[in-house]
Structure formats: C-alpha cells, structure tokens
C-alpha positions in Angstrom: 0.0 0.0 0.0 1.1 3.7 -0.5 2.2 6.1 2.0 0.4 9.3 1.9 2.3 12.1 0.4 3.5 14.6 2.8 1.2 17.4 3.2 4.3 20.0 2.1 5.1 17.9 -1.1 1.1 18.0 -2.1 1.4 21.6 -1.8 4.7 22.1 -3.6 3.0 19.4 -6.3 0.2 21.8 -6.5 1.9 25.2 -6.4 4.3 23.8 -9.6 1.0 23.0 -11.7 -0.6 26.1 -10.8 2.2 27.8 -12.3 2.7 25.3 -15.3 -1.3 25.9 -16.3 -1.4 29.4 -15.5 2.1 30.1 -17.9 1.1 27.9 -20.9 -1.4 30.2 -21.8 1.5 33.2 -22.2 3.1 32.1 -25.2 -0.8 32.4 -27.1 -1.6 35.6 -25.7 1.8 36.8 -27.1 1.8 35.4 -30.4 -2.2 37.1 -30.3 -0.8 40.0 -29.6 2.1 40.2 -31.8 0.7 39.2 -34.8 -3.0 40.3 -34.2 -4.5 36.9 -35.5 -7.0 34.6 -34.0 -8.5 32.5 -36.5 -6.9 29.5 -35.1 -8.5 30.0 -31.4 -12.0 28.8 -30.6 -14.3 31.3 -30.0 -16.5 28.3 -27.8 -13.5 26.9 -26.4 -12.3 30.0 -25.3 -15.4 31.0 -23.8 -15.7 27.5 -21.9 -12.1 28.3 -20.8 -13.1 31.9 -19.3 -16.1 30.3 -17.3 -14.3 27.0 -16.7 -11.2 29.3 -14.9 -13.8 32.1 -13.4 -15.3 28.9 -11.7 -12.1 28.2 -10.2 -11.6 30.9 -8.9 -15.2 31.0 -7.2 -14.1 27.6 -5.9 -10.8 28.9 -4.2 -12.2 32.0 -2.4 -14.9 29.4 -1.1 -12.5 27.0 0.6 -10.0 29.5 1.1 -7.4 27.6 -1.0 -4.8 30.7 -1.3 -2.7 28.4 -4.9 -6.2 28.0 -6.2 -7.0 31.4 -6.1 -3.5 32.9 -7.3 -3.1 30.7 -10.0 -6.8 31.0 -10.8 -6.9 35.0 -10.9 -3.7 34.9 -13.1 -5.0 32.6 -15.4 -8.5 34.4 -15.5 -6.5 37.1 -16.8 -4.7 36.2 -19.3 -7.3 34.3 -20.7 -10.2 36.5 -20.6 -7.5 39.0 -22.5 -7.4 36.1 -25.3 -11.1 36.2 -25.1 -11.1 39.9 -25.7 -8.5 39.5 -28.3 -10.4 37.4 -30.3 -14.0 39.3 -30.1 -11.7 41.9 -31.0 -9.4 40.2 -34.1 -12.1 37.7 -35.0 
C-alpha cells in the first residue's frame, strides 16, 4: 500500500501545476498579440475556458485555498484578455 504524500510535497506538487497551467497560456496571448491573428482559437472553447477558470476561482475564495485562487486569478487574466483579443481580431 502507499504512503500518503506529505502534506508539504502536495502543496509544492500543487503550487508547480498552478504555475505550469497558469504560464502555458502566455506564449498564445503573445503570439495574439504580436501578430494580431486569432482564426486559429476557438471562440466556444475559449469561452468555456473563461467560465471554466472564473469557476475556479469562485471555488478557491470558497474553501479558502490561497494556490487556487493565485493561480486561478492569473490565469482568468490572461485568458479573458485572449477572449477579448479574439472578439476583437475575430
């Protein structure tokens, strides 16, 4: 049987994918807004994104999760600027 995880590694574990998620979405909003071209991004997608990420964040404040809610915010952010990039660029 497995040992738990220690409760300092689950947090590392989760502070490393809030960053990885929250920064892979960096490199599209700067080739967006570089080249001013969004034909390639789903508009739905996108949108489900914006919600999916808003939710998260909703979820974080709730149970106080302080990660949740950084990496959430950031990646509200950056995505909702995609959003408005591609309403924008079409």
């Amino acid at each position: 049987m497995l040992e738990p995880l220690r409760p300092a590694l689950v947090d590392a574990i989760g502070i490393v994918a809030a960053i990885l998620t929250t920064l892979c979405w960096v490199p599209q909003a700067l080739k967006i807004v570089r080249d001013r071209e969004t034909r390639a991004i789903s508009l739905p997608g996108t949108l489900l994104c914006v919600a999916g990420v808003g939710l998260w964040l909703v979820y974080g404040l709730a149970v106080a999760d302080t990660p949740l809610i950084g990496s959430s915010a950031a990646t509200l952010a950056i995505t909702a600027a995609i959003l408005a990039l591609k309403i924008r660029h079409g």
